[in-house]
C-alpha positions as CSV (number, residue, x, y, z in Angstrom):
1,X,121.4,121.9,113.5
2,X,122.2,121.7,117.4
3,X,125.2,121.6,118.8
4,X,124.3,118.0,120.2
5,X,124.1,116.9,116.6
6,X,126.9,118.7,115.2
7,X,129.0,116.8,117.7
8,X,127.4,113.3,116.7
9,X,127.8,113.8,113.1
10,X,130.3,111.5,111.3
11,X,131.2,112.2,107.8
12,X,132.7,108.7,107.5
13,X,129.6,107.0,107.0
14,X,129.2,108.5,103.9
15,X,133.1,107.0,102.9
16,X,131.1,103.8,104.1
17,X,128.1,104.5,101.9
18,X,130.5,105.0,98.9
19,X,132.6,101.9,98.9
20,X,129.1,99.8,99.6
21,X,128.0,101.4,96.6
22,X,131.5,100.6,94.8
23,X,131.5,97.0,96.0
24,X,127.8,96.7,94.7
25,X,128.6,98.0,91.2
26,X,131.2,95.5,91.1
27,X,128.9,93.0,91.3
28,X,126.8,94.4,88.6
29,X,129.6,94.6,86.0
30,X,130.0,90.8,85.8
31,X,126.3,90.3,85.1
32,X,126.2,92.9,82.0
33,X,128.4,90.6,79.8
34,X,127.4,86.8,81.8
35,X,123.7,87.4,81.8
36,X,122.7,87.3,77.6
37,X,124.4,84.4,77.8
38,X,122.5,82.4,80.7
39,X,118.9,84.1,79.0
40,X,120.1,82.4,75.4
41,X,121.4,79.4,77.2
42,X,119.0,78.4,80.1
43,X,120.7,75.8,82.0
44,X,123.4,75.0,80.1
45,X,121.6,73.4,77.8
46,X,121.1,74.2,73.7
47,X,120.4,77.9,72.5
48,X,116.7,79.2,72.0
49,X,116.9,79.7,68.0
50,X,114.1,81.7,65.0
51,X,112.0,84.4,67.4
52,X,112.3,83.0,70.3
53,X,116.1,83.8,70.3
54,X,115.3,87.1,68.9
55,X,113.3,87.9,71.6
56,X,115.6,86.8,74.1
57,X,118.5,88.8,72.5
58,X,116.3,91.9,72.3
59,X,115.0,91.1,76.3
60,X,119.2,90.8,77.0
61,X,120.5,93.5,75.3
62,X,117.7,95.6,77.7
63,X,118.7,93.8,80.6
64,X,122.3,94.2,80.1
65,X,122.3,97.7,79.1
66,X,120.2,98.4,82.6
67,X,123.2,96.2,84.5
68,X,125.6,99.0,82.7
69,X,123.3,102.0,83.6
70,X,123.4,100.8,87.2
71,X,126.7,100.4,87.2
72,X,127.5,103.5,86.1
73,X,124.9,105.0,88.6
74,X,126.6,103.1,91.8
75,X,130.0,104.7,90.5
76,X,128.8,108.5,90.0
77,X,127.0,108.1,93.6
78,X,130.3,106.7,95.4
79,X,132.4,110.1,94.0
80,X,129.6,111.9,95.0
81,X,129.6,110.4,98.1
82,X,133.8,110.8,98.9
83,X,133.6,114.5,98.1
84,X,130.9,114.9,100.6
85,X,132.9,113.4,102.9
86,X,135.7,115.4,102.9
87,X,133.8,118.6,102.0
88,X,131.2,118.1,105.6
89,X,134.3,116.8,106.9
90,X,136.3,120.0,107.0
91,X,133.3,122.2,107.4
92,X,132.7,120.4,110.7
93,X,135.9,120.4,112.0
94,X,135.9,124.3,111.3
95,X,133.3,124.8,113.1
96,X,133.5,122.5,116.3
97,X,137.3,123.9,116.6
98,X,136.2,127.3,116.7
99,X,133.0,126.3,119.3
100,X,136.3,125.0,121.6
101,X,138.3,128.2,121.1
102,X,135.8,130.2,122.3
103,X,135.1,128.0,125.4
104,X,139.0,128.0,125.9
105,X,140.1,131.6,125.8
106,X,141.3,133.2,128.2
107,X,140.0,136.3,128.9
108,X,142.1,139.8,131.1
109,X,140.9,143.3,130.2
110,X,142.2,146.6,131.4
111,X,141.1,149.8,132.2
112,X,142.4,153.8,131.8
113,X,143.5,153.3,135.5
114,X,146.7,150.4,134.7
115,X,144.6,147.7,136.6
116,X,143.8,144.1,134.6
117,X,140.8,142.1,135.4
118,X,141.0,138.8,134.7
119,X,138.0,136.9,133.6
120,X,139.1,133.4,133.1
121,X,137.2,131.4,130.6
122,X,133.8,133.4,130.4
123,X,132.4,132.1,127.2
124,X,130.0,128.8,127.1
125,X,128.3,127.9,123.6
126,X,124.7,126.7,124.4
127,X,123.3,123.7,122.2
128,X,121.4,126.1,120.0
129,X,125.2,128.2,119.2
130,X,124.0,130.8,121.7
131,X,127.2,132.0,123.4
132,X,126.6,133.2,126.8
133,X,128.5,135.3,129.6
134,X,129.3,132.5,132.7
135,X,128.0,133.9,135.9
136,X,131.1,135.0,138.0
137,X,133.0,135.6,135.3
138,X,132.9,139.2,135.6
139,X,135.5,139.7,138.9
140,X,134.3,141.6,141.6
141,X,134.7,145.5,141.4
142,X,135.4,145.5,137.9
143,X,133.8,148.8,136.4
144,X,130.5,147.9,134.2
145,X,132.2,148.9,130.8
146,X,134.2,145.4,131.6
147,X,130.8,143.8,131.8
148,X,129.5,145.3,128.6
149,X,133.1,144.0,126.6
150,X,132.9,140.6,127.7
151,X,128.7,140.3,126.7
152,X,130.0,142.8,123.1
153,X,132.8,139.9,122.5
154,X,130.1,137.0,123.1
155,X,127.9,138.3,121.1
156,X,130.8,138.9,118.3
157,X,131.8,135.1,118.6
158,X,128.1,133.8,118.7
159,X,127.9,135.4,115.3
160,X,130.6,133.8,113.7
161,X,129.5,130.3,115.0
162,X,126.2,130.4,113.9
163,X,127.9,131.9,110.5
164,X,130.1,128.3,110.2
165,X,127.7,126.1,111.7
166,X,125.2,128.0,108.2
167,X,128.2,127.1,106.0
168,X,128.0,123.5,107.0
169,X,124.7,123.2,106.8
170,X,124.3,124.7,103.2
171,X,127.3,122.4,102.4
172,X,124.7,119.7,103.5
173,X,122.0,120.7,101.5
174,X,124.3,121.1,98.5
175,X,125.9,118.1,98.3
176,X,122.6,115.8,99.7
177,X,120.9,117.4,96.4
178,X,124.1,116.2,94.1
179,X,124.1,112.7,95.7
180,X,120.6,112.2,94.8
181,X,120.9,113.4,91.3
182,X,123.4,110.7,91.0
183,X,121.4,108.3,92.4
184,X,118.5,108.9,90.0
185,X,117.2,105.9,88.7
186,X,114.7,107.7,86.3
187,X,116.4,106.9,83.4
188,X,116.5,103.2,83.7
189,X,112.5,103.7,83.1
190,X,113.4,105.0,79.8
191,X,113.7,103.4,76.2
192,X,116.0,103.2,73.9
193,X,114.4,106.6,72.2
194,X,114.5,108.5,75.8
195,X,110.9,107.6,76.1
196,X,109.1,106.8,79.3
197,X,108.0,102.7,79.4
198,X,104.9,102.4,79.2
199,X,103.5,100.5,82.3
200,X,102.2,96.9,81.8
201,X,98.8,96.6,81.4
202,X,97.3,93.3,81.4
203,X,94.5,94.3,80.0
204,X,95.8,96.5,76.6
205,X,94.8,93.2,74.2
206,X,91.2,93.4,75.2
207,X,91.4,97.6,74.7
208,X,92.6,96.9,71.7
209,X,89.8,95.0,70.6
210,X,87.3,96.8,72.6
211,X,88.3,100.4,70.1
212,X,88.2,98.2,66.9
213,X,84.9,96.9,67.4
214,X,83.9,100.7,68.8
215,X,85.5,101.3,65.5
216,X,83.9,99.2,63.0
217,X,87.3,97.4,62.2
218,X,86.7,94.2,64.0
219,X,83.4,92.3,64.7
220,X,81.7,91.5,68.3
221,X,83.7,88.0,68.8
222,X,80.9,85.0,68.1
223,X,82.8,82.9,70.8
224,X,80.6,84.0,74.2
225,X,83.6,82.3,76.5
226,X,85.8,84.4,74.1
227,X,83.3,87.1,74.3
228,X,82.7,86.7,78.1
229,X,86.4,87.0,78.4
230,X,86.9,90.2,76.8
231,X,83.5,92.0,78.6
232,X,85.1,91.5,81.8
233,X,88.1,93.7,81.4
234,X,86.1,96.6,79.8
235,X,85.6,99.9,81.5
236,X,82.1,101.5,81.3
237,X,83.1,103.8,78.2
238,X,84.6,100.9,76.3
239,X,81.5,99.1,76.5
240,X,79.4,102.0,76.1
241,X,81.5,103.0,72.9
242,X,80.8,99.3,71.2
243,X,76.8,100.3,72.2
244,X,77.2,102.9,70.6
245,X,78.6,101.4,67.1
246,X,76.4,97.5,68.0
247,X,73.1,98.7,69.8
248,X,72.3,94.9,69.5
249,X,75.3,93.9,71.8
250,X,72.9,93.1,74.3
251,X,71.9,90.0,72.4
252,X,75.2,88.0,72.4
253,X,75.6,85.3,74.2
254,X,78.7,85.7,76.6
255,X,78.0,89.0,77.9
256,X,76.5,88.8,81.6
257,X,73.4,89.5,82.1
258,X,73.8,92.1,85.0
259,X,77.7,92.0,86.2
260,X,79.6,94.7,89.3
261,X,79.4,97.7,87.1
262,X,75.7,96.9,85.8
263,X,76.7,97.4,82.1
264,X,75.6,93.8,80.6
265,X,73.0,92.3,78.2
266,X,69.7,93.7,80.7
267,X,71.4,97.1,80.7
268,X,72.1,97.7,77.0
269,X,68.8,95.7,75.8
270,X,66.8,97.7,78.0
271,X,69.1,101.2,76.7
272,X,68.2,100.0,73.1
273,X,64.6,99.0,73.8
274,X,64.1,102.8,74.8
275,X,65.8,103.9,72.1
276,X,63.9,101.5,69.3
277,X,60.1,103.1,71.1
278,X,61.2,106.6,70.6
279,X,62.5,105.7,67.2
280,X,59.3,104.2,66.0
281,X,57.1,106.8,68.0
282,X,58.7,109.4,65.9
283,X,58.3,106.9,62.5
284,X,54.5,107.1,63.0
285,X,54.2,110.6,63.9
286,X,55.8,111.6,60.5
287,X,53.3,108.4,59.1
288,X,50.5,110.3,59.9
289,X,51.7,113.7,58.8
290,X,52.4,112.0,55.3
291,X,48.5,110.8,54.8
292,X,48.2,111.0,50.8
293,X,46.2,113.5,49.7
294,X,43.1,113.0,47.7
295,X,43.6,113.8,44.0
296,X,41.8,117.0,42.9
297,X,41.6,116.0,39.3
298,X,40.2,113.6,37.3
299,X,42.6,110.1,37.0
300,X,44.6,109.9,39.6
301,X,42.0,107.9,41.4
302,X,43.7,104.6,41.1
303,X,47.1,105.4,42.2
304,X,45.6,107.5,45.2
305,X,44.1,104.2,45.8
306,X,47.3,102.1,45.9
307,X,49.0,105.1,47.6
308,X,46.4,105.2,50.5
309,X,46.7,101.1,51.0
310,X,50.4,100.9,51.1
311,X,50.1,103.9,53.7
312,X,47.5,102.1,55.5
313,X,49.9,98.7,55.3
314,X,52.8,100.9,56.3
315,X,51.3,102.4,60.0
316,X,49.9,99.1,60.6
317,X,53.5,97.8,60.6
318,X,54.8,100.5,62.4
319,X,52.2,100.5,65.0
320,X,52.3,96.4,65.5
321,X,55.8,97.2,66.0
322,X,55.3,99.6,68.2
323,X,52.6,98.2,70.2
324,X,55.1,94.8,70.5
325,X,57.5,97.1,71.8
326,X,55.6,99.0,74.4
327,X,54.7,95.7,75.0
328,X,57.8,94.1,76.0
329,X,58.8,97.7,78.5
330,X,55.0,97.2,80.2
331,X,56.4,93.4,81.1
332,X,59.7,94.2,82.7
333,X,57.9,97.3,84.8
334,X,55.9,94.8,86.4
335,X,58.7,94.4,88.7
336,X,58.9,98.0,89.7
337,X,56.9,99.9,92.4
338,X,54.6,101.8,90.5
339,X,55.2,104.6,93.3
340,X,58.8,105.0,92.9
341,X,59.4,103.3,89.5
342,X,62.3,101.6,90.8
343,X,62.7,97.9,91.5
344,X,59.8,96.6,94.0
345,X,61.8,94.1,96.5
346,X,58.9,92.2,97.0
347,X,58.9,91.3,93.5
348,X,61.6,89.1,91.4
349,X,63.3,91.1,89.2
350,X,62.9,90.8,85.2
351,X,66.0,90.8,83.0
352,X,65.9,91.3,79.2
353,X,68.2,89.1,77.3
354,X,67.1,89.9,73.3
355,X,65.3,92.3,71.3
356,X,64.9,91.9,67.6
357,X,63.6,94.6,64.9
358,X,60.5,93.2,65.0
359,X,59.3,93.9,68.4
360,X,60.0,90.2,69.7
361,X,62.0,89.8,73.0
362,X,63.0,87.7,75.2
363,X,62.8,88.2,79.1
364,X,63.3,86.1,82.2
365,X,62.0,86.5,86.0
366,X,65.6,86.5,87.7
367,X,69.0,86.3,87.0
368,X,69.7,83.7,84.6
369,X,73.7,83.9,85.1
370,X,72.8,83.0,88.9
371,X,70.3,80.4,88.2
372,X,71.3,76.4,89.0
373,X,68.0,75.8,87.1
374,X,66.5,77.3,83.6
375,X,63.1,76.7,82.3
376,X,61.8,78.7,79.5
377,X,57.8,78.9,78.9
């Protein structure tokens, strides 16, 4: 606070702010009781009836209670607001009455001798409530103990204006932190049960969905538009989280092949490819640890015999599937530079769209979501 401000400061504003405030909440009132009526009755015209009226209703009764809370809120503020008024009001009118006293008095001192030296009006309050000694004002002759009273009762007074213009500013502070706790508009946030809102989120449906499938509860949707739909509005865990439940998701039509975040049929096909290998690397490594062992005793020879051909039948499978596998990686890391195993730029990149449990796949040389043309060999 500066004296400069202190003498530009006017209270009535805030009487101004308050009957705005009073004259808004006016308006409001009108529109808590018309407003159910115009949402039931659009236009004039017949009422909304089964759950489209109940909705409405419900949506009104909201509406209109947050007209009432508003209301309410506008009202609070304004008597807030007068107190304020008249509160700063008198503080500052203390205070910039005093300020003027002490520029106005008049000031004769005397010493043990009988003589009286006047000193006129010595006292000027500076813009930071510093109250100084005039130059001059001090008459000539006078001893220097009627210097040292005149600075001693400047010093007194600078004290006591500094101590009014606190009180005012404290008054300030007080009633600035009341006005805004009136004006809190948290609670219009709130529902019925005191509860936050939660904030609209266009999306929610397709979380929805995305957990139940993660879940097991619903299945991937067979629509691909519908499918397509519901992929775009995923995060990276959502669709991570269905991998982790569907590792075939990579084979439904409807998810991109390669969209912004990278998570699309190519990603997860090529995830569950990796997966399958080491899967059926570790199948045949326990195959081979599980050779049957040759009988010791005498007639057991034929069953060894249908033992060791159904183990014989059982690593071929796992190794054609294997091999098919392995197969299918070697393809689409033709289009990586062997030296940094990372996509060659020269080179078009390879995209896998399907991989079956039998070691069948099926791949494409580019993009097939950005192709105008498709031909498939």
């Amino acid at each position: 606070m500066t004296r400069a401000l202190l003498d530009a400061l006017n209270p009535a504003v805030l009487g101004e702010l308050a009957q705005a405030m009073r004259t808004k909440a006016q308006k409001y009132e009108p529109e808590q009781s018309q407003f159910p009526r115009r949402l039931r009755f659009p236009g004039g015209g017949e009422e909304f009836t089964g759950r489209a009226s109940d909705a409405l209703q419900q949506r009104a009764g909201l509406v209109g209670r947050t007209y009432g809370d508003t209301t309410h809120i506008l009202g609070n503020a304004a008597g807030q607001l007068d107190q304020a008024q008249g509160f700063i009001a008198d503080s500052r009118k203390t205070a910039r009455d005093f300020i003027q006293g002490v520029e106005d008095k008049d000031v004769t001192l005397g010493t043990n001798d009988g003589k009286m030296w006047n000193c006129g009006k010595p006292f000027q309050v500076a813009d930071d409530f510093a109250v100084t000694v005039k130059p001059g004002s001090v008459p000539s002759g006078a001893p220097y103990q009627i210097g040292q009273l005149v600075q001693m009762m400047a010093d007194t007074f600078a004290e006591d204006v500094k101590r009014l213009v606190a009180q005012l500013e404290d008054l300030g502070t007080t009633w600035a932190g009341k006005i805004k706790d009136a004006l809190d508009l948290s609670k219009l946030a709130l529902n019925p049960k005191g509860q936050p809102y939660a904030p609209y989120d266009p999306r929610k449906n397709a979380h929805e969905l995305a957990k139940a499938i993660a879940d097991g509860v619903r299945d991937v949707p067979s629509d691909p538009r519908e499918l397509k739909n519901l992929w775009d509005q995923l995060s990276e865990t959502e669709k991570n989280e269905i991998y982790a439940r569907h590792h075939d998701i990579g084979n439904h039509n409807g998810i991109p092949f390669d969209p912004e975040d990278h998570r699309g049929r190519d990603y997860y096909n090529r995830k569950n490819l990796k997966d399958i290998i080491e899967q059926k690397q570790r199948e045949w490594d326990a195959l081979r640890l599980s050779q049957p062992m040759v009988p010791i005793g005498m007639g057991q020879g034929e069953q060894y015999e249908k033992d060791w051909a159904a183990w014989q039948e059982k690593c071929k499978t796992v190794q054609h599937e294997l091999d098919g596998y392995r197969n299918v990686q070697a393809t689409l890391d033709r289009s990586l530079d062997p030296k940094t195993g990372q996509q060659d730029p020269n080179k078009p990149p390879r995209f896998l769209g399907l991989l079956d449990e039998k070691g069948h796949a099926a791949l494409s040389v580019g993009n097939p979501d950005l192709a105008s043309n498709l031909v498939t060999a």
